[in-house]
N, C-alpha and C positions, 0 to 999 in steps of 0.2 A: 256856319255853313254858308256857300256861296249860291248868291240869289240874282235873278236877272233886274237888273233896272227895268222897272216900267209895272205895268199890272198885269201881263203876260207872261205865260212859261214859255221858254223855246220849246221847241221840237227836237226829240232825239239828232242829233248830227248838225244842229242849227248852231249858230257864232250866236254869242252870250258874251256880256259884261261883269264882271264881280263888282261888288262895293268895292271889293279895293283896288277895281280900275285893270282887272286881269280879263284881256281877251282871251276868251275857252269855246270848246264845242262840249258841245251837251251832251252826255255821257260818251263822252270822248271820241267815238268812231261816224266819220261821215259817211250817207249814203253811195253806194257806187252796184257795181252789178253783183255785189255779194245781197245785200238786200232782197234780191226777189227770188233767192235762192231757201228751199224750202227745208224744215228740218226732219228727222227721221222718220217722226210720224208723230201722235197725239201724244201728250204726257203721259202716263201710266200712272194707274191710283196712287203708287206707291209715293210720287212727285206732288201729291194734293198737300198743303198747308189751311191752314185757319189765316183770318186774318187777323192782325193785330188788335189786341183789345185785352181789357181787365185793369183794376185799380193801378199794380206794380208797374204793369208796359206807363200807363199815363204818368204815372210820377216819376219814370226814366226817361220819359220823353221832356219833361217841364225840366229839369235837369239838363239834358242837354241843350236844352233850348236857351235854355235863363241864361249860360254859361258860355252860349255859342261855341260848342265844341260840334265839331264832328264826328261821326261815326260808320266804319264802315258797315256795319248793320244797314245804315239807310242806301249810303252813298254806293254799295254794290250790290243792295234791291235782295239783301239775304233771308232766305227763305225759313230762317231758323229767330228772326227778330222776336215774334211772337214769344217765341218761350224762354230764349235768351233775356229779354227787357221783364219777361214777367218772372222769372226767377232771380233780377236785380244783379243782372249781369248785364258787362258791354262791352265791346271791342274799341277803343277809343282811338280817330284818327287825328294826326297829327301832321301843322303844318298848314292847314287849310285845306279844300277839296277840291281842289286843281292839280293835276299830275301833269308833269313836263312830258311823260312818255306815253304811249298811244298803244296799250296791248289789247289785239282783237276780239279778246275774252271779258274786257272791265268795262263798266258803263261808270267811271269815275272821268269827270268833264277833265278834258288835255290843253294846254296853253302853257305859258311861261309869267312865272310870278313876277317875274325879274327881282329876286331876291328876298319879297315882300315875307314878312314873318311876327304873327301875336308874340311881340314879347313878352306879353300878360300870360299867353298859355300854359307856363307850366304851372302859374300858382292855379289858375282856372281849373286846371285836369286835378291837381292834390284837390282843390276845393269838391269837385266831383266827386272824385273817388269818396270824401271823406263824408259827404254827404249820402253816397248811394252803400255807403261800408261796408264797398267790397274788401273780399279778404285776398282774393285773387284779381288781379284786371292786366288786359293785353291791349299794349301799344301798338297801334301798328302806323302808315301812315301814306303819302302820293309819294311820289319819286322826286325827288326836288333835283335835278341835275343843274341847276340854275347858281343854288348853292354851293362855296368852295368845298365845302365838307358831304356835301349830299343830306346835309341837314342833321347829321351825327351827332353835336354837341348838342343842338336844340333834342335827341330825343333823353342824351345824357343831364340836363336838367331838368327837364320831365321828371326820368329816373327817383332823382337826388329828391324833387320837390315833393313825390309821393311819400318815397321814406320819411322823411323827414316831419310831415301831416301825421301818415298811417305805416309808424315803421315795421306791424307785424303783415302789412298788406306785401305780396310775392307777385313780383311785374313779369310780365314775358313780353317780347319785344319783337315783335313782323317786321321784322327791315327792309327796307332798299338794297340792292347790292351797293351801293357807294360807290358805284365804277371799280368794284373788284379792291379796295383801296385797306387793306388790312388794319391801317391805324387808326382808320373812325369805325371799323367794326370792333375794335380794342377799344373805342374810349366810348362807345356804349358798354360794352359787358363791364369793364370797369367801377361804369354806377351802379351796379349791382343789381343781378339778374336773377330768376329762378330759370328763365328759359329763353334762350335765341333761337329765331327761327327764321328763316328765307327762304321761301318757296321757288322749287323747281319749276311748277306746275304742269307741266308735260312734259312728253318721252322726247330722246333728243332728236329726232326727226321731224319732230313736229314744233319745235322750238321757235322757229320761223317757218310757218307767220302766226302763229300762236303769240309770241311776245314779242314786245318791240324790239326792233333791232339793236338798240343798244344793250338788251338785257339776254344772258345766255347760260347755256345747260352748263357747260364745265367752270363759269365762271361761279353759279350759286356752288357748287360743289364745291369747289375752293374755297368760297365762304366757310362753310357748314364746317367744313376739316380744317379751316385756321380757328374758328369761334373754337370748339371744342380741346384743339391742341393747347390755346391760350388759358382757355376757362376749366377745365377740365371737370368741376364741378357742376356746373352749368349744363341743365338737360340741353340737346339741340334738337330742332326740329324741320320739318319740311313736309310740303302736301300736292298733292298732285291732284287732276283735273282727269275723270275719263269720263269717254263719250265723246271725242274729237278725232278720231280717227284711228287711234291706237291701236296696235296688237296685242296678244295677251306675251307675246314673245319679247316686243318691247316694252311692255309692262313690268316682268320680270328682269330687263338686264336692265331698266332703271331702277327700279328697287334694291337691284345688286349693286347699282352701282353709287345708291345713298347711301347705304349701308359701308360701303369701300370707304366714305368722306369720315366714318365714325358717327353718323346719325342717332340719335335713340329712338326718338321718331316719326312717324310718317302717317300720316292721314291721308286717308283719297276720298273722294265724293262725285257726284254726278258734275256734272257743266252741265251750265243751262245758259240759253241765249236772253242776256238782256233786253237787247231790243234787235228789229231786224235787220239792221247795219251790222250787227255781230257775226261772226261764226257761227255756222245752222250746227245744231247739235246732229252730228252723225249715228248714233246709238244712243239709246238708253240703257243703262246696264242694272240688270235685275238682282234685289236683293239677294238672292244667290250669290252670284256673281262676285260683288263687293266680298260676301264671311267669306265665301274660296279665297280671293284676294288676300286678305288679311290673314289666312293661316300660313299663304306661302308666304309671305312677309317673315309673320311672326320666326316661321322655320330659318328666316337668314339673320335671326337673332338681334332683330330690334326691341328696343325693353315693349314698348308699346306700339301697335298700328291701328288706330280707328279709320274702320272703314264702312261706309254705309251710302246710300243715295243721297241726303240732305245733309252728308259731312260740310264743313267748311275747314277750313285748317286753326280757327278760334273757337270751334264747338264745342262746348260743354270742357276749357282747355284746361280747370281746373279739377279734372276728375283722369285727366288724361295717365296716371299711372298707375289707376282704380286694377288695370289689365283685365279689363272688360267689356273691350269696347263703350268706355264709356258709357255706359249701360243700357247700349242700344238693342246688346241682342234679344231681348225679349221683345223688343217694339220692332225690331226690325220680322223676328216669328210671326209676330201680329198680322204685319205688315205683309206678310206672304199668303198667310193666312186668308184675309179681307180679300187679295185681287183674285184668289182661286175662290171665292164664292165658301169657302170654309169657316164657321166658328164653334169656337169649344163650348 
């Protein structure tokens, strides 16, 4: 994980050093007059987390520490860490924790590596895995546009290096779009996947300025529909972000229109602002809200749609064809339960 030279943190939006000599901003977005721009209102109970803690979070953490890996667990401030790390599960990043690209919604620090890349990484991540013995684990990783490949082959060794550790462990793989570039989305599935996945993450209206401008709506769609045309056994996946301005009307014709690319499927969960350089969260959308979601989903015939307020698109991803919401709806009843002042 990337740390500033000196004894100091930077400040959200502040220029920052890596050890390996990479100028970055600190969780990626500098301030400007979106900053004092205020968000919809208070969190709602339903948004409260614990914080991290318990024997298993500590021994996930020393693991990742020992091994210098990243995770996007820390690196995008995930509100699900706690129970994720203490059920000995991780979302593993790869690549380092600098991303070339600048999307208004990530607090993952932005700069150019120039090429810079742990050759060590993929035995480090087998050595992980084989240590934390998962049965399931997802890759995901920054956008490396720096890279000729967008960093494809480095996730395809990764791949190979888990199998080959823990060959009964089933990888799912968060990609980059690779510039749209169909032969390094081919030569990840190729190492052999249970699941590819590349996030839309909003309706296409709101595409920009929601994602950086080099990353776009009809471009992950073509993704999704070549991964699947190629792999065809290979679940695919995609998740989406609401509370950023959307309709429920544009809610639905992107859903339709995941569905169009051959998706199986589709997670949605709240956005929530990093820090105040982000995008102010417009809405909150109530537990409600989210199970309606997901039945119209389910109705345009996705095999699964997890949808909840504290989704992420790696939540709980190894239960993800349980077709039960991953078994949130009983916590999510809870959950509605508690903010009406209601218990059984």
């Amino acid at each position: 994980m990337s740390e500033p030279i000196g004894n100091s943190r930077p400040l959200p939006g502040s220029k920052f050093v890596t050890p390996q000599g990479t100028r970055a901003v600190k969780d990626g977005i500098r301030p400007s007059a979106l900053s004092t721009v205020p968000d919809a209102g208070r969190k709602p109970p339903w948004l409260r987390v614990k914080l991290p803690a318990g024997a298993k979070f500590e021994e996930i953490r020393d693991i990742v520490r020992t091994h210098r890996l990243s995770t996007v667990c820390a690196e995008s401030k995930c509100p699900n860490i706690a129970e994720c790390w203490g059920r000995g599960t991780a979302t593993l990043m790869l690549m380092g924790s600098v991303c070339t690209r600048a999307c208004r919604f990530c607090s993952v620090a932005t700069g150019n590596p120039h090429g810079w890349l742990d050759q060590r990484e993929p035995d480090s991540v087998a050595d992980a895995v084989a240590l934390m013995d998962l049965k399931y684990v997802v890759l995901t990783s920054v956008d490396r546009d720096d890279l000729p490949d967008g960093g494809a082959s480095h996730y395809a060794a990764c791949i190979r290096a888990i199998h080959a550790r823990m060959p009964e462990t089933a990888v799912e793989a968060l990609t980059p779009d690779f510039a749209g570039r169909h032969q390094h989305v081919a030569s990840v599935l190729d190492a052999g996947l249970a699941t590819y996945a590349q996030n839309i993450e909003t309706v296409e209206r709101l595409t920009h300025p929601v994602r950086d401008a080099r990353a776009g709506y009809r471009r992950t769609l073509d993704i999704l529909k070549f991964a699947k045309s190629y792999a065809p056994k290979t679940v695919t996946k995609t998740s989406m972000m609401l509370g950023l301005g959307e309709t429920d009307e544009e809610i639905e014709r992107t859903l339709a229109d995941i569905r169009a690319a051959d998706v199986d499927v589709v997670t949605m969960g709240q956005y929530m602002r990093p820090t105040r350089n982000h995008l102010p969260v417009e809405r909150f959308v109530t537990p409600e809200q989210f199970m309606a979601y997901r039945e119209i989903a389910l109705g345009m015939g996705f095999l699964e749609v997890v949808s909840g307020p504290l989704v992420r698109s790696s939540y709980r991803a190894e239960r993800v064809l349980e077709h039960n919401n991953v078994g949130l709806d009983p916590a999510i009843a809870e959950g509605i339960r508690e903010s009406a002042g209601l218990r059984c």
